[in-house]
N, CA, C and O of each residue as an XYZ file, in Angstrom:
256
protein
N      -6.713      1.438     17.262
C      -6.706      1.197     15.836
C      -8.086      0.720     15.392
O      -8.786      0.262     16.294
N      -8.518      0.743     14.359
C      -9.681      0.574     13.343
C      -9.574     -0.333     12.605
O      -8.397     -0.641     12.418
N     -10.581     -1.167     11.866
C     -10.208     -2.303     10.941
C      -9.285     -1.557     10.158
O      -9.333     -0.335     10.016
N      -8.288     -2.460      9.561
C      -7.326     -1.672      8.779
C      -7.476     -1.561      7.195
O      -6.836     -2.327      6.474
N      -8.213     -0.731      6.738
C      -8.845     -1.117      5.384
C      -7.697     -0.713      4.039
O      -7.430     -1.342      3.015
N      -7.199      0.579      4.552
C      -6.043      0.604      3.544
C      -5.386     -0.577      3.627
O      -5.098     -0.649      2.432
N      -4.744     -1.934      4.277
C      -4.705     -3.061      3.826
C      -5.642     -3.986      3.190
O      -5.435     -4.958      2.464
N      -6.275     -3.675      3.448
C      -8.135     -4.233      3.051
C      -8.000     -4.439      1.527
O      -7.717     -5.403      0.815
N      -8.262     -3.362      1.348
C      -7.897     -2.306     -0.117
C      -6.834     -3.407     -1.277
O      -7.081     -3.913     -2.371
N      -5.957     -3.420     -0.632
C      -4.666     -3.841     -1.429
C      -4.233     -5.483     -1.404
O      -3.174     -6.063     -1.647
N      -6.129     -6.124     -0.818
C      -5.983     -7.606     -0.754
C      -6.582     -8.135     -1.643
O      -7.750     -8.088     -2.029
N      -5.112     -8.998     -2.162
C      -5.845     -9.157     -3.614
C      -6.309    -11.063     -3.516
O      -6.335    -11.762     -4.529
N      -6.527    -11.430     -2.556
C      -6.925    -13.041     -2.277
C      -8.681    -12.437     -2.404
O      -9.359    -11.458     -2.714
N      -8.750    -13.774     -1.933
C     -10.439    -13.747     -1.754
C     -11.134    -13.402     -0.360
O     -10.638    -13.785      0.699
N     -12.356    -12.628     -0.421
C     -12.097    -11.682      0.714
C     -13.617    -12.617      1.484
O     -13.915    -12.373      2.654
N     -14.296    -13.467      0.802
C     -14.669    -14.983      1.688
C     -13.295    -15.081      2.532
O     -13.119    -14.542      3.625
N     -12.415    -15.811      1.877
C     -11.401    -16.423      3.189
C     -10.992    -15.502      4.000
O     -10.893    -15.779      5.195
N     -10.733    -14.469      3.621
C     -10.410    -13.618      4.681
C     -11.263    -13.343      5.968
O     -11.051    -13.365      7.180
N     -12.195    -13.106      5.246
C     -13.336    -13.056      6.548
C     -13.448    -14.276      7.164
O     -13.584    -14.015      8.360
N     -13.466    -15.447      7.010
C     -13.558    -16.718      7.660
C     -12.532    -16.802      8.221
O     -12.675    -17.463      9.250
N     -11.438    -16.430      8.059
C      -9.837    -16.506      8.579
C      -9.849    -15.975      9.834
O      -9.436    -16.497     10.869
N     -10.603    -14.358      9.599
C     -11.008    -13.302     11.061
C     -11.558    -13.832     11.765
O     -11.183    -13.978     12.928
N     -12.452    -14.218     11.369
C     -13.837    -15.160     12.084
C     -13.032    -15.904     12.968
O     -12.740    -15.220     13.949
N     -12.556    -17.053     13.001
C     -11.640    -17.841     13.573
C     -10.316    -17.693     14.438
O      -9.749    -18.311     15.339
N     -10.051    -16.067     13.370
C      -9.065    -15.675     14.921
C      -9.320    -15.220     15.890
O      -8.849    -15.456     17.003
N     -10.588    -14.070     15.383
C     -11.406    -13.642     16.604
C     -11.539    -14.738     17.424
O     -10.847    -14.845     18.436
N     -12.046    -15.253     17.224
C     -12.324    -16.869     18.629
C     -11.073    -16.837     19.136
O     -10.949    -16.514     20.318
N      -9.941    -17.153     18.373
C      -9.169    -18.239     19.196
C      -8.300    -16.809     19.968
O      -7.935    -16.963     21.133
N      -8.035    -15.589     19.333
C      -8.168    -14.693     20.582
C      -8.690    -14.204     21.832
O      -8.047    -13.651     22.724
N     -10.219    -14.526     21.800
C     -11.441    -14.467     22.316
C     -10.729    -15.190     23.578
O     -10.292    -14.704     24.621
N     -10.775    -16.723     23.042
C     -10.529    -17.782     24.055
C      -9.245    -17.590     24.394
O      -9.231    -17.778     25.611
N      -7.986    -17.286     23.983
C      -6.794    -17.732     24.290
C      -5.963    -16.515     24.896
O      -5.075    -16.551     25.747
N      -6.540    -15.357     24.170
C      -6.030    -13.698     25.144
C      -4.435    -13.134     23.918
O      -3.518    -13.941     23.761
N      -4.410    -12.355     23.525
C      -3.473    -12.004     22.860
C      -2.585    -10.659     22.841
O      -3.241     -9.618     22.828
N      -1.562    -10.571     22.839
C      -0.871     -9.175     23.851
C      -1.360     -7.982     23.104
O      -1.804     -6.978     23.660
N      -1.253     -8.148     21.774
C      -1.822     -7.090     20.654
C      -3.014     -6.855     20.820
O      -3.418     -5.831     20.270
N      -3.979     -7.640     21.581
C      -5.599     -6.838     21.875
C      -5.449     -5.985     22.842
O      -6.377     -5.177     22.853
N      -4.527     -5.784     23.817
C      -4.101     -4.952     24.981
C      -4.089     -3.542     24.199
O      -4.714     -2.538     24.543
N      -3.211     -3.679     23.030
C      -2.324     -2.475     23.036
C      -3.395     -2.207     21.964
O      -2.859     -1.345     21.268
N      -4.714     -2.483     21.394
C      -5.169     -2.153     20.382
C      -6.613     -2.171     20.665
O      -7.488     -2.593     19.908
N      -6.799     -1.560     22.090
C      -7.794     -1.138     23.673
C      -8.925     -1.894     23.476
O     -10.060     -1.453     23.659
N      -8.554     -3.546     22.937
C      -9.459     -4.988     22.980
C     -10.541     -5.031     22.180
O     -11.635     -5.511     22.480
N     -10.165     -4.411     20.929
C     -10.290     -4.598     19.503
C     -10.147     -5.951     18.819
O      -9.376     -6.027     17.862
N     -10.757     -6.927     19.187
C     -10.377     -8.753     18.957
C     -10.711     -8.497     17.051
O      -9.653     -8.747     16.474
N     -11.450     -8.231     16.369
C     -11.755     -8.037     14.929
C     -10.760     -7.610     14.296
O     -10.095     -8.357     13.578
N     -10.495     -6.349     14.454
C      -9.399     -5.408     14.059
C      -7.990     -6.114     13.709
O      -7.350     -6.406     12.699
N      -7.834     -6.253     15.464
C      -6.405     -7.373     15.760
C      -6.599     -8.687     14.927
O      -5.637     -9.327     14.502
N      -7.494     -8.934     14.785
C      -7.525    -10.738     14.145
C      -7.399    -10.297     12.450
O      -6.656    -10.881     11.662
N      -8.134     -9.347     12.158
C      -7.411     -8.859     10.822
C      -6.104     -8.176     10.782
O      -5.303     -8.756     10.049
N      -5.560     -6.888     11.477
C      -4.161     -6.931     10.893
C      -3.130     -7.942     11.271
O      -2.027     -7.895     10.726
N      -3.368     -8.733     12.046
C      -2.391    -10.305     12.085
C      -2.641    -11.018     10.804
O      -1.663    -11.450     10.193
N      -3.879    -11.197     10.310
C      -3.644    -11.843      8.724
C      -3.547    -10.829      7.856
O      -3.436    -11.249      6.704
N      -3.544     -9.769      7.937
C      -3.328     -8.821      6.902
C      -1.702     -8.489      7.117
O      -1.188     -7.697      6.327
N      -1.003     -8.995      8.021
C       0.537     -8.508      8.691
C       1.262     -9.901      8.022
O       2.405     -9.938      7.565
N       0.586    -10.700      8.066
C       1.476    -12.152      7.860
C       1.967    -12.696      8.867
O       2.795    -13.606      8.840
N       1.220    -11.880     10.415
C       1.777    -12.776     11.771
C       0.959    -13.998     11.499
O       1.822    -14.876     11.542
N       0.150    -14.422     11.318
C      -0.512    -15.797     11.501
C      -0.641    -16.077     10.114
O      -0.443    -15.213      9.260
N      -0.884    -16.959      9.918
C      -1.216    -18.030      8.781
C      -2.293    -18.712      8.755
O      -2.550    -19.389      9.751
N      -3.225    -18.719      7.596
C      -4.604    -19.210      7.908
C      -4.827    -20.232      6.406
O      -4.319    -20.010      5.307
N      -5.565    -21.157      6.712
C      -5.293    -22.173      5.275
C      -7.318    -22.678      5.619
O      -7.710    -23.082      6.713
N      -7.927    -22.555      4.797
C      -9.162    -23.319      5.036
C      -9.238    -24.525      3.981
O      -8.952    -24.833      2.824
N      -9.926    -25.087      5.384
C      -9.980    -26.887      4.488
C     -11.755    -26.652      3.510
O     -12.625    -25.804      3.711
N     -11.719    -27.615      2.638
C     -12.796    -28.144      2.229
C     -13.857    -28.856      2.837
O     -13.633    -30.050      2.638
N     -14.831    -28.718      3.436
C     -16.004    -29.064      4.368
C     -16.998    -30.590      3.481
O     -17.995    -31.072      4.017
């Protein structure tokens, strides 16, 4: 699979958080290993976006 942009497309949040959201899952996939990078031939970007673009994970950013 490919970044998934036809979801991309149809995101109507702010696409700062989104990318910071990826950013962060990428890592904690990176570090932690996730079954969906297997099947998506270890694509960590991709996968870390359609999990927040799917509504498997949940991402909230704090104020710095």
């Amino acid at each position: 699979m490919i970044i998934p942009v036809d979801k991309m497309v149809n995101h109507s949040d702010n696409v700062y958080e989104l990318t910071c959201a990826a950013i962060r899952r990428a890592m904690q996939i990176t570090i932690t290993g996730d079954e969906d990078v297997q099947e998506n031939g270890g694509k960590v970007v991709s996968t870390a976006l359609k999990q927040i673009l799917d509504h498997k994970v949940e991402y909230q950013l704090e104020d710095q």
